[in-house]
BADOLO-979923 format. One record per residue (C-alpha): residue number from 1; x, y, z; residue in three letters. Coordinates in nm, 3 decimals. Example, Ala and Ser with C-alpha at 12.3 -4.5 7.8 and 13.67 -1.06 7.14 Angstrom:
[rec 1, [1.230, -0.450, 0.780], 'ala']
[rec 2, [1.367, -0.106, 0.714], 'ser']
// end
This chain:
[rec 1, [-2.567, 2.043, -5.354], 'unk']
[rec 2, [-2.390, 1.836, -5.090], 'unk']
[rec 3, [-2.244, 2.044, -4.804], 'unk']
[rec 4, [-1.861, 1.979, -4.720], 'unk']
[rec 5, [-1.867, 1.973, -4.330], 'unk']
[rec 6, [-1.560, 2.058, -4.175], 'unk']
[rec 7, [-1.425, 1.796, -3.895], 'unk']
[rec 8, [-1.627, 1.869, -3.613], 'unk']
[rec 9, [-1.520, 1.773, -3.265], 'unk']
[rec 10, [-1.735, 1.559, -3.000], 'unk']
[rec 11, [-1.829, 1.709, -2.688], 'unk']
[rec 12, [-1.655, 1.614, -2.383], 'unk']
[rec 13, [-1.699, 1.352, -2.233], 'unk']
[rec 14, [-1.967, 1.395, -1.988], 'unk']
[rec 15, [-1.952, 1.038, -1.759], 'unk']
[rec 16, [-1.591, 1.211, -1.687], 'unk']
[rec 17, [-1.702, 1.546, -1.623], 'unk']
[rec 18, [-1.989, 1.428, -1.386], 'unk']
[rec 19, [-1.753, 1.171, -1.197], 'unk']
[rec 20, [-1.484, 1.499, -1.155], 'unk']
[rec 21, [-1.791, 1.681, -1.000], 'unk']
[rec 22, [-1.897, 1.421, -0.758], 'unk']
[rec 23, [-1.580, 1.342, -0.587], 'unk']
[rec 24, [-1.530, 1.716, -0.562], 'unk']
[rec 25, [-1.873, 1.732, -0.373], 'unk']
[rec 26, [-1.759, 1.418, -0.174], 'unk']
[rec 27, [-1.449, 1.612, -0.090], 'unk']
[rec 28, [-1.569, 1.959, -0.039], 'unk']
[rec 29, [-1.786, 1.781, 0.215], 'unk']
[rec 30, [-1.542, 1.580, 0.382], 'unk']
[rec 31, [-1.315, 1.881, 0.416], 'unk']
[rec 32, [-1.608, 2.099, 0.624], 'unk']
[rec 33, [-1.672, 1.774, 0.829], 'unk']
[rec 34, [-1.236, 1.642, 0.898], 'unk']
[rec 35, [-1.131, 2.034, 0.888], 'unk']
[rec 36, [-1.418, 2.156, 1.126], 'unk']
[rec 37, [-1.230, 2.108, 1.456], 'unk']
[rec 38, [-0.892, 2.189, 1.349], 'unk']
[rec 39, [-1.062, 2.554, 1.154], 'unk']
[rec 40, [-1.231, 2.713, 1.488], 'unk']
[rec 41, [-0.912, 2.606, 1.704], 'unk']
[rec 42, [-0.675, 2.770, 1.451], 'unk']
[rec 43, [-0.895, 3.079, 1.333], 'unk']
[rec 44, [-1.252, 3.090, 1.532], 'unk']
[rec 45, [-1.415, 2.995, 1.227], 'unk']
[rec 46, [-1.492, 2.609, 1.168], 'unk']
[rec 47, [-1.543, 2.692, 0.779], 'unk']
[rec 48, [-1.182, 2.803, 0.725], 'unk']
[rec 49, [-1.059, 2.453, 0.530], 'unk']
[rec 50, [-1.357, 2.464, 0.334], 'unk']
[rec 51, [-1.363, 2.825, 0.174], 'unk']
[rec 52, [-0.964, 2.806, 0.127], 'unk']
[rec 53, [-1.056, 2.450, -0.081], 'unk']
[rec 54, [-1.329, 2.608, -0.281], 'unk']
[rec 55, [-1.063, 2.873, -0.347], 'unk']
[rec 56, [-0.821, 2.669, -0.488], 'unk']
[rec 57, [-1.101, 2.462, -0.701], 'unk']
[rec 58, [-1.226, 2.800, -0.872], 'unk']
[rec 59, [-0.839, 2.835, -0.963], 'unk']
[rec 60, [-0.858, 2.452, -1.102], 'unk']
[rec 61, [-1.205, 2.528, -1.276], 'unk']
[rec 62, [-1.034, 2.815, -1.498], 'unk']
[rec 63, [-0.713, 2.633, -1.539], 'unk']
[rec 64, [-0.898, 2.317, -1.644], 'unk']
[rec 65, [-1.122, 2.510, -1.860], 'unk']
[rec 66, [-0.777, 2.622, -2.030], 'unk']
[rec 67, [-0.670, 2.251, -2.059], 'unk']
[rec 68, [-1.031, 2.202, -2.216], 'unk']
[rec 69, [-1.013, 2.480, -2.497], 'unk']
[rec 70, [-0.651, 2.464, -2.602], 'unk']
[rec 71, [-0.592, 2.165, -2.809], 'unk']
[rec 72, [-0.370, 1.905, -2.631], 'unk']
[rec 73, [-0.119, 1.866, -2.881], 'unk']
[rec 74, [-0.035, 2.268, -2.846], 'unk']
[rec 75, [0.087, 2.183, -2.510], 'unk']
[rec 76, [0.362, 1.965, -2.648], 'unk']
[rec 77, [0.581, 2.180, -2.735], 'unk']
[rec 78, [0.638, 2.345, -2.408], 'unk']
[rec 79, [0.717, 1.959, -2.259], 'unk']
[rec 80, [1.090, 2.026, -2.211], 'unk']
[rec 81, [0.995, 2.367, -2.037], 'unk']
[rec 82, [0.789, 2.247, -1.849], 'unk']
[rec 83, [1.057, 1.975, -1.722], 'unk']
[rec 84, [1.327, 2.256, -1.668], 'unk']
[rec 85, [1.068, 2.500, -1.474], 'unk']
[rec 86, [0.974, 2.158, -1.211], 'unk']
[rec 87, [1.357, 2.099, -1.191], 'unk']
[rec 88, [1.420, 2.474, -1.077], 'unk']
[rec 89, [1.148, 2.497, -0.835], 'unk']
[rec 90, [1.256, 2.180, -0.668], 'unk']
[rec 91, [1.631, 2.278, -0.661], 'unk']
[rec 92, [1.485, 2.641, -0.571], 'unk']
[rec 93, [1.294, 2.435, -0.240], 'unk']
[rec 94, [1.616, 2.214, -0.108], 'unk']
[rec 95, [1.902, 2.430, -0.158], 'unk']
[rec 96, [1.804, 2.792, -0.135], 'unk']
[rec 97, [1.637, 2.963, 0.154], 'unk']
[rec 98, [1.335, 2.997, -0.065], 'unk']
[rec 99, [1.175, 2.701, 0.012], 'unk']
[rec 100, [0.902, 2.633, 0.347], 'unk']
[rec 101, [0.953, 2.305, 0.550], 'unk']
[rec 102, [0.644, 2.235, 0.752], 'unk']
[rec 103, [0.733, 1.886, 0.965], 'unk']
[rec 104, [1.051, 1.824, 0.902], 'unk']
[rec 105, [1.030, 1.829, 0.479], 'unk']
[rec 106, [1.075, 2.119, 0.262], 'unk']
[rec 107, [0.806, 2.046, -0.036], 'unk']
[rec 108, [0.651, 2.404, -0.093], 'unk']
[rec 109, [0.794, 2.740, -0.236], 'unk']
[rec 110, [0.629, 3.118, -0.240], 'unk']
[rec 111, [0.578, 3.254, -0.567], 'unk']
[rec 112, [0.395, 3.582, -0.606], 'unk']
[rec 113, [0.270, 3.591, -0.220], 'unk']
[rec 114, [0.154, 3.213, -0.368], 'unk']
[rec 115, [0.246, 2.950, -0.211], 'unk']
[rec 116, [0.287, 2.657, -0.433], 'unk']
[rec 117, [0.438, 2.247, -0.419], 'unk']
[rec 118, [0.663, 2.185, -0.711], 'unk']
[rec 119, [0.627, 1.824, -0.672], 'unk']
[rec 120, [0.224, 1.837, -0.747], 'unk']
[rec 121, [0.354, 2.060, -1.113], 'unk']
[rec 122, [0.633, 1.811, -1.190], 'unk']
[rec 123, [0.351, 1.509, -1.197], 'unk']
[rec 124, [0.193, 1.700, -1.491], 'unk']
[rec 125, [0.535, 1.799, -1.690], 'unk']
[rec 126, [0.684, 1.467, -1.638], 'unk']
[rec 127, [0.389, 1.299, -1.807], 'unk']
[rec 128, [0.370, 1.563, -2.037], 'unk']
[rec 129, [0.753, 1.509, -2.118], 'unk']
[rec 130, [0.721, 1.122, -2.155], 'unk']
[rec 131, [0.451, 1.127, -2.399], 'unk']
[rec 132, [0.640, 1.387, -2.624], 'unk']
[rec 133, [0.936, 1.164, -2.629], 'unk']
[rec 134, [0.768, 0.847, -2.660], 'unk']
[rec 135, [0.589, 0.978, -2.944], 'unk']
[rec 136, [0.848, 1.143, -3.117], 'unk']
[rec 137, [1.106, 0.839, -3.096], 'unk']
[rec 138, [0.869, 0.559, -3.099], 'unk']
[rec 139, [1.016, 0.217, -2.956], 'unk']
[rec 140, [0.923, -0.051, -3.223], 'unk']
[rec 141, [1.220, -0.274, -3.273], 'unk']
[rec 142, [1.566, -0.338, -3.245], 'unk']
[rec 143, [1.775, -0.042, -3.141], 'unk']
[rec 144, [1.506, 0.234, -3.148], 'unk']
[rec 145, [1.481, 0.234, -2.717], 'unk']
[rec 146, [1.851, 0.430, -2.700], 'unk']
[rec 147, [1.721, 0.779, -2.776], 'unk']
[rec 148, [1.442, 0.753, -2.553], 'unk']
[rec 149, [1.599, 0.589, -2.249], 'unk']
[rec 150, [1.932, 0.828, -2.317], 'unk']
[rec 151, [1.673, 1.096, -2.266], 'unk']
[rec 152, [1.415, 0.986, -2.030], 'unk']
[rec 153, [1.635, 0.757, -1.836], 'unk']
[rec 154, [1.898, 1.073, -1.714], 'unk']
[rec 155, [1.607, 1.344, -1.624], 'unk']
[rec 156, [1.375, 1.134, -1.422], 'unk']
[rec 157, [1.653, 0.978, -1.242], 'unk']
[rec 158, [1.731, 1.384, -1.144], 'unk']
[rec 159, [1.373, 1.428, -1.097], 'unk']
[rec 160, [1.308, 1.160, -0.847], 'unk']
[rec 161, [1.665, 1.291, -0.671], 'unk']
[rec 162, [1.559, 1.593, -0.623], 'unk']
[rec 163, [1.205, 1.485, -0.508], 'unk']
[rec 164, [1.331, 1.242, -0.262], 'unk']
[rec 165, [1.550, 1.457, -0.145], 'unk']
[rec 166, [1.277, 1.715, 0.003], 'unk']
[rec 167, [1.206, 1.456, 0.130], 'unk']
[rec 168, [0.854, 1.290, -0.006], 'unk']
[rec 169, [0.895, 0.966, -0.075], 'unk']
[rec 170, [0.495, 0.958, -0.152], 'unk']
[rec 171, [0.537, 1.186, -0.482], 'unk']
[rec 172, [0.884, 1.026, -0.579], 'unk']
[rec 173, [0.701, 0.636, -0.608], 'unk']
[rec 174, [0.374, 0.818, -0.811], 'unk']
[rec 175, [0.648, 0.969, -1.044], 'unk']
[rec 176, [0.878, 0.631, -1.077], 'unk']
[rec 177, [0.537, 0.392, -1.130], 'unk']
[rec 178, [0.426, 0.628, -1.361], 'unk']
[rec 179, [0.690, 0.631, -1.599], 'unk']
[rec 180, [0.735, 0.278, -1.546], 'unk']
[rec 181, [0.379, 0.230, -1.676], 'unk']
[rec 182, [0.456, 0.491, -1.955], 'unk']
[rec 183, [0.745, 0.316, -2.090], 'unk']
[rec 184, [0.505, -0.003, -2.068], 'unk']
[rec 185, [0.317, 0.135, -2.335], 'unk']
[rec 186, [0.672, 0.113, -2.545], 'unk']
[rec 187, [0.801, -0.197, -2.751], 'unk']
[rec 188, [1.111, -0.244, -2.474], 'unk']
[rec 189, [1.120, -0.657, -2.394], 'unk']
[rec 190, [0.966, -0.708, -2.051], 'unk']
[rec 191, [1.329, -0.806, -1.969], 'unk']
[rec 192, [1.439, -0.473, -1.921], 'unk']
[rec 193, [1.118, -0.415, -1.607], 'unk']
[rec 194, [1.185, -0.755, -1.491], 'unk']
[rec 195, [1.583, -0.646, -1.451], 'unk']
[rec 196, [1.512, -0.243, -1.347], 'unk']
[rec 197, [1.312, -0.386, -1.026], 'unk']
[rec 198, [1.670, -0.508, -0.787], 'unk']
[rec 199, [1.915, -0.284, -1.033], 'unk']
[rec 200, [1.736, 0.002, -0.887], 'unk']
[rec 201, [1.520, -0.109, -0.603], 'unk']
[rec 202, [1.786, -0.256, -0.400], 'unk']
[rec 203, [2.089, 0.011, -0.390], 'unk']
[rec 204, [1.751, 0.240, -0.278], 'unk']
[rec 205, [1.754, 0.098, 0.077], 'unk']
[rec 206, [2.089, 0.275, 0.099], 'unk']
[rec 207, [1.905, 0.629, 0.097], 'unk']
[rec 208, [1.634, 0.514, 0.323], 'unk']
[rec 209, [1.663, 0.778, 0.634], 'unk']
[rec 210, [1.601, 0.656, 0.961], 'unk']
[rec 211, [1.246, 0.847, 0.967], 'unk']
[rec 212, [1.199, 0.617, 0.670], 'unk']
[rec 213, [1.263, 0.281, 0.895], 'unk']
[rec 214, [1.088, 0.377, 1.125], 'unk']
[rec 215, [0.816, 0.397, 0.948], 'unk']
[rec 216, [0.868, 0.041, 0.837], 'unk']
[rec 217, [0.880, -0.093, 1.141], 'unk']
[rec 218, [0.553, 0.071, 1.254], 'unk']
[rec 219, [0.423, -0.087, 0.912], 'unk']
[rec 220, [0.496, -0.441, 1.045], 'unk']
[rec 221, [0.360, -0.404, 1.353], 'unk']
[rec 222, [0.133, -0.064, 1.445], 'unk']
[rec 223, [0.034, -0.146, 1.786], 'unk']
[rec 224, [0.355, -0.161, 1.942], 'unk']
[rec 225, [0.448, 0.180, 1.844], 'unk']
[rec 226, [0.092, 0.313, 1.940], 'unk']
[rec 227, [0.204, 0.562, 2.160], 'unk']
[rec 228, [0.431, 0.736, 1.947], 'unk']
[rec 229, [0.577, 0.693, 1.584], 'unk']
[rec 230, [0.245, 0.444, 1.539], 'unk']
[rec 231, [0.032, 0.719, 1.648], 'unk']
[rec 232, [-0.127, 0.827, 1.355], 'unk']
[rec 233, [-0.187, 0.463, 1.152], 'unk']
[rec 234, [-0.327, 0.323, 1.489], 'unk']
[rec 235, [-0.552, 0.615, 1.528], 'unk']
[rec 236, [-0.669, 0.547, 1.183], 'unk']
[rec 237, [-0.766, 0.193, 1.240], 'unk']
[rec 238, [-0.945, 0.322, 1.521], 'unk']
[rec 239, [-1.167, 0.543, 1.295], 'unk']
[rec 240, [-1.225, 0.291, 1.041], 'unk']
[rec 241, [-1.347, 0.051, 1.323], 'unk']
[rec 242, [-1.564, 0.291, 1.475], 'unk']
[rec 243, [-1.759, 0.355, 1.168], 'unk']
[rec 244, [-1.832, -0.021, 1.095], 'unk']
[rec 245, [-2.058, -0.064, 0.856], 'unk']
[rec 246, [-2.303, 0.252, 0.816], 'unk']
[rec 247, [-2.060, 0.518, 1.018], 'unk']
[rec 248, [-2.129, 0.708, 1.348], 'unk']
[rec 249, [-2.293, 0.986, 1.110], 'unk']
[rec 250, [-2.158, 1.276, 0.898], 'unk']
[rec 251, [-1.967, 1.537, 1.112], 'unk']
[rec 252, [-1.988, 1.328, 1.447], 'unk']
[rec 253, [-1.614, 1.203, 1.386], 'unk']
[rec 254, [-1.430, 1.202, 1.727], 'unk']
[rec 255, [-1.086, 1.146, 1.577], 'unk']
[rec 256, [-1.095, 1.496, 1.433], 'unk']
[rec 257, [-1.103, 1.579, 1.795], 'unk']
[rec 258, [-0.691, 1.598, 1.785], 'unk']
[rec 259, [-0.656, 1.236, 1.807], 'unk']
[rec 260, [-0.592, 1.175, 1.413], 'unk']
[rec 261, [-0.316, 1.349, 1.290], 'unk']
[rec 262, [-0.373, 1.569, 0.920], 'unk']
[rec 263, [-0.698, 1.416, 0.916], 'unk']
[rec 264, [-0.814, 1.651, 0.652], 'unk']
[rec 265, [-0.527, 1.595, 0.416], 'unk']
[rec 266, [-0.350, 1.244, 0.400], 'unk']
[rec 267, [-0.572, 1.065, 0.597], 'unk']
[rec 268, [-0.904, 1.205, 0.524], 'unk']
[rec 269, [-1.012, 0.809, 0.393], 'unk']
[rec 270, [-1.009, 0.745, 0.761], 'unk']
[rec 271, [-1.268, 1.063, 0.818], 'unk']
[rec 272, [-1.491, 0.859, 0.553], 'unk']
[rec 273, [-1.463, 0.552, 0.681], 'unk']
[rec 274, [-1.539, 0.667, 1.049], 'unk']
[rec 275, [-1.840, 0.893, 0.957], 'unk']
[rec 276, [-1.953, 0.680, 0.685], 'unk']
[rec 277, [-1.845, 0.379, 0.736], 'unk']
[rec 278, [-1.781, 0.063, 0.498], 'unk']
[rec 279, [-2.085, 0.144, 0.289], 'unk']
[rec 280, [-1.974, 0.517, 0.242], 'unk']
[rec 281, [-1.567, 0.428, 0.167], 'unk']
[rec 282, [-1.673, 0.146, -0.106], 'unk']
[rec 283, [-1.899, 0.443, -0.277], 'unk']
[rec 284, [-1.615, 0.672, -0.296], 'unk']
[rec 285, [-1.392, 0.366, -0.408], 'unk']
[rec 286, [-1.657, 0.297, -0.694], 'unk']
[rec 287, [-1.638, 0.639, -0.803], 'unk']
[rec 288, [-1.254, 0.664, -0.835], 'unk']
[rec 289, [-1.268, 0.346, -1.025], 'unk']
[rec 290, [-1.579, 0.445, -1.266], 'unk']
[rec 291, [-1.385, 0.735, -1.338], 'unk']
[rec 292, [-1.014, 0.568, -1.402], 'unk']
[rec 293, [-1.177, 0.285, -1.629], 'unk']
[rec 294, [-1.361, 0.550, -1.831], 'unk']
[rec 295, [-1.069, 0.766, -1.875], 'unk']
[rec 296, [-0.890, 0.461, -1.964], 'unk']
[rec 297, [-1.141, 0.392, -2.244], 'unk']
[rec 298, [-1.167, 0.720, -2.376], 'unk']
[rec 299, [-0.832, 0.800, -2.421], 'unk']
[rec 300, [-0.807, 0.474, -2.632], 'unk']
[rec 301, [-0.976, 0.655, -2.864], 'unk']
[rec 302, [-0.763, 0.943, -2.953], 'unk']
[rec 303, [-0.691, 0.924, -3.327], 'unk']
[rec 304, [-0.284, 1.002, -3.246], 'unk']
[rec 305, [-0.042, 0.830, -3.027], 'unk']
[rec 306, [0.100, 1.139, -2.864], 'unk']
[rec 307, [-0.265, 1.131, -2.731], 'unk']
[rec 308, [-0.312, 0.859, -2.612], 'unk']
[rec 309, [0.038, 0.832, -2.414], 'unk']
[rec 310, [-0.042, 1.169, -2.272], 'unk']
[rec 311, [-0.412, 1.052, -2.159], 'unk']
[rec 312, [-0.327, 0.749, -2.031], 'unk']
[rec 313, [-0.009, 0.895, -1.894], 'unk']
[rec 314, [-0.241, 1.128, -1.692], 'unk']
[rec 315, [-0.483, 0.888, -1.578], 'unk']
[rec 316, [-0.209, 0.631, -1.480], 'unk']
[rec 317, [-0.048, 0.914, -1.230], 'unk']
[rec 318, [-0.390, 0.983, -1.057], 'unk']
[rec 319, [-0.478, 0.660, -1.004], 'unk']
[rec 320, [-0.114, 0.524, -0.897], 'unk']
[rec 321, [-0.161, 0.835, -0.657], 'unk']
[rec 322, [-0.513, 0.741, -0.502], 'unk']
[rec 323, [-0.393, 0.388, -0.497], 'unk']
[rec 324, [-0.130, 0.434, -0.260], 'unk']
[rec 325, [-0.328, 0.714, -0.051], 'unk']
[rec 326, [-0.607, 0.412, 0.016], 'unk']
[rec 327, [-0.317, 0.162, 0.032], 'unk']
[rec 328, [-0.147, 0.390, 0.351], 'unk']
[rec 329, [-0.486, 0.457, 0.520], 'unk']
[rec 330, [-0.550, 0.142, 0.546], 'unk']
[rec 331, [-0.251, 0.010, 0.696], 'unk']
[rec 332, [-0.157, -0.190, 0.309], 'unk']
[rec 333, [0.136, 0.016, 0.238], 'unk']
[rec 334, [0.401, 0.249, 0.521], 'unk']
[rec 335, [0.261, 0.582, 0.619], 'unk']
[rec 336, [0.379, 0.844, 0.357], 'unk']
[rec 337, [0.241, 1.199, 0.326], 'unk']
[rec 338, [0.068, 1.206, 0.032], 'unk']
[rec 339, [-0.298, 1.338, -0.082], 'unk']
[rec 340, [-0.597, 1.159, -0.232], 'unk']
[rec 341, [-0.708, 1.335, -0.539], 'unk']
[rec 342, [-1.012, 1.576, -0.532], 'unk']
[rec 343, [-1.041, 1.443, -0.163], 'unk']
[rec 344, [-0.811, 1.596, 0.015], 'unk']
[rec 345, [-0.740, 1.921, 0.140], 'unk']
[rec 346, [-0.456, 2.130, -0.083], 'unk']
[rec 347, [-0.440, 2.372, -0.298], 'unk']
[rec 348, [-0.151, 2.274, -0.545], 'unk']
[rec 349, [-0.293, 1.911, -0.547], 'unk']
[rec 350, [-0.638, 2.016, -0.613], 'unk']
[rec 351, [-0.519, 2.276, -0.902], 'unk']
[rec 352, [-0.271, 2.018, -1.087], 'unk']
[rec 353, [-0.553, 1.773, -1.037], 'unk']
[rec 354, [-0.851, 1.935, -1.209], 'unk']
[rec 355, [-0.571, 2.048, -1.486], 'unk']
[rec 356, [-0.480, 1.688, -1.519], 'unk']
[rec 357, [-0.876, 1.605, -1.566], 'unk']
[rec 358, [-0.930, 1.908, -1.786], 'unk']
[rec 359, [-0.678, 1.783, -2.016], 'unk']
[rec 360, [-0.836, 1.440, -2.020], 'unk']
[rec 361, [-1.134, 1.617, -2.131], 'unk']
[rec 362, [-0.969, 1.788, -2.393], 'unk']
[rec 363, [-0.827, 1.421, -2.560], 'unk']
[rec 364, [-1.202, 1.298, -2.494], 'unk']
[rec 365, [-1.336, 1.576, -2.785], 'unk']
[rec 366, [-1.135, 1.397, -3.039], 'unk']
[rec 367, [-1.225, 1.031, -2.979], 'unk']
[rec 368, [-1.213, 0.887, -3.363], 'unk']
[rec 369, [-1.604, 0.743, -3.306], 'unk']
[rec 370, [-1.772, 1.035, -3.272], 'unk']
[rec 371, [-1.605, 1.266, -3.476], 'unk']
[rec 372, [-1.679, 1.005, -3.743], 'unk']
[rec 373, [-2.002, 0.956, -3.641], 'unk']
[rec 374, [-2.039, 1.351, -3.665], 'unk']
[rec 375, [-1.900, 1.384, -3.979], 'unk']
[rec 376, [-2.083, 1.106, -4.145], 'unk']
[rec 377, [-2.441, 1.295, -4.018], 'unk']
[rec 378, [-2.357, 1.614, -4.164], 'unk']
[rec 379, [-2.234, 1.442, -4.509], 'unk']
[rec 380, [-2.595, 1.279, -4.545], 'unk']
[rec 381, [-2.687, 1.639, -4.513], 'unk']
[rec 382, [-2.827, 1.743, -4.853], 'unk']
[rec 383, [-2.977, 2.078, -4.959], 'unk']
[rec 384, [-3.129, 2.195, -5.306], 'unk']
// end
């Protein structure tokens, strides 16, 4: 008789899994090298950064291997919890006494004796929220984009409010570019990007503090402001033109000698380029890129749309997020505090992160090819 095999899944996807692990290494190392310094002169022990990281990345190991069991599509229906829980933690940070400024900007909230960033968990539900929407009122023709946008259009609008208002302008453009890209995976005319771009680009130099000019004006010309509010981009050109081309050596950085401000968090891509130079910032380039394009191709592959909006809704975030990083290290883009993923040091980052990447895995098991390359082997399976 011919066995009836039941739909098997396909493993995950391992060129993802093994890319995840190697920028981890990359930053685990990084984080012992750029947090050395900083470690002994805060706690008399130079491996402080490091354990607290590896902390937070055993946390992201079990929640990932959560996102990597559960099927994807269970996590649906919690999308508009999800949503409502980011929205109360943010209001919770700005206008209650709950919330912890460090520098000026109030971005993190204790939970628990835990000490999380709201903006790192409302990355996740906002894509998470998109792709049930999208899905669920699908934009083909006509007048099928007013349920959506009525929807979508109202909440991240509050969303990147309340984000900006912390403020951390770094997390509110990740969150507007990625549901920009989102709603690029919709039927909407290109009309409608083309017109959002000065209808809500232009009234935003209104809310631009004067931190926020600043800033601008250090963009346009670094050196002038060396001294002071150019203090930190300066000092990272200075590290990226020490290394030159092979680096002055792993852990021999002198910027991490108090000259290069959070040079384990935001601008640890100035560490890498100092102590490895332009050989070792192009390898960790190449590995961020091998492991967006191969996301990018897997997800394609997810036999339901939901999928495939959430996947590439998750990969599009991470990517938009170590674009800009690179993009203000390098002097591309204004300084703005945000991370680079699996690089930096943080423990909500690094947590939301490997979820993010755990869930990618998940969509990977259910790529249409395999499975129907697995089912097809164990129909030709015959037994007497």
């Amino acid at each position: 008789m011919i066995q009836t095999a039941k739909r098997q899944l396909a493993p995950i996807d391992f060129p993802i899994l093994f890319l995840t692990l190697a920028l981890l290494a990359f930053g685990l190392i990084m984080v012992l090298s750029a947090g050395a310094v900083r470690g002994f002169n805060a706690t008399q022990n130079s491996y402080f950064y490091v354990f607290q990281q590896m902390k937070w990345m055993l946390v992201g190991f079990l929640f990932a291997f959560i996102a990597i069991k559960v099927p994807y599509v269970f996590w649906r229906r919690f999308a508009g919890f999800g949503v409502l829980l980011s929205l109360g933690l943010l209001i919770a940070v700005i206008f209650t006494d709950k919330g912890i400024a460090t520098q000026g900007s109030a971005r993190w909230i204790k939970i628990a004796g835990i000490t999380v960033q709201p903006s790192e968990i409302i990355k996740l539900a906002l894509v998470l929220f998109y792709a049930h929407i999208l899905d669920r009122f699908p934009v083909k023709q006509g007048k099928d984009w007013r349920i959506p946008l009525g929807i979508l259009i109202p909440v991240s609008i509050l969303i990147l409010g309340l984000v900006y208002k912390q403020p951390d302008l770094g997390t509110a453009m990740v969150l507007a570019l990625t549901s920009a890209v989102m709603l690029l995976q919709t039927e909407l005319s290109s009309i409608w990007f083309v017109a959002a771009v000065p209808t809500l680009g232009i009234p935003l130099f209104y809310f631009i503090h004067g931190y926020q000019w600043q800033r601008i004006m250090v963009w346009l010309d670094p050196w002038k402001y060396a001294k002071d509010i150019g203090y930190q981009i300066t000092n990272a050109e200075i590290a990226f033109g020490s290394g030159g081309l092979f680096g002055v050596g792993l852990g021999r950085s002198l910027q991490k000698y108090g000259f290069l401000p959070e040079n384990h968090t935001d601008m640890i891509f100035a560490m890498v380029g100092e102590e490895l130079g332009l050989v070792g910032t192009l390898f960790l380039v190449f590995l961020f890129i091998a492991l967006y394009a191969r996301a990018y191709y897997v997800v394609q592959e997810c036999p339901d749309r939901f999928g495939r909006l959430l996947g590439f809704g998750l990969t599009s975030t991470l990517a938009i997020q170590t674009t800009i990083n690179l993009a203000v290290v390098t002097g591309v883009l204004p300084v703005t505090g945000i991370t680079l993923p699996l690089i930096s040091y943080g423990g909500s980052s690094l947590v939301i992160t490997l979820t993010e990447l755990g869930l990618l895995l998940n969509i990977s098991r259910y790529r249409k090819k395999v499975a129907k390359s697995n089912i097809e082997t164990n129909h030709s399976k015959v037994t007497v």
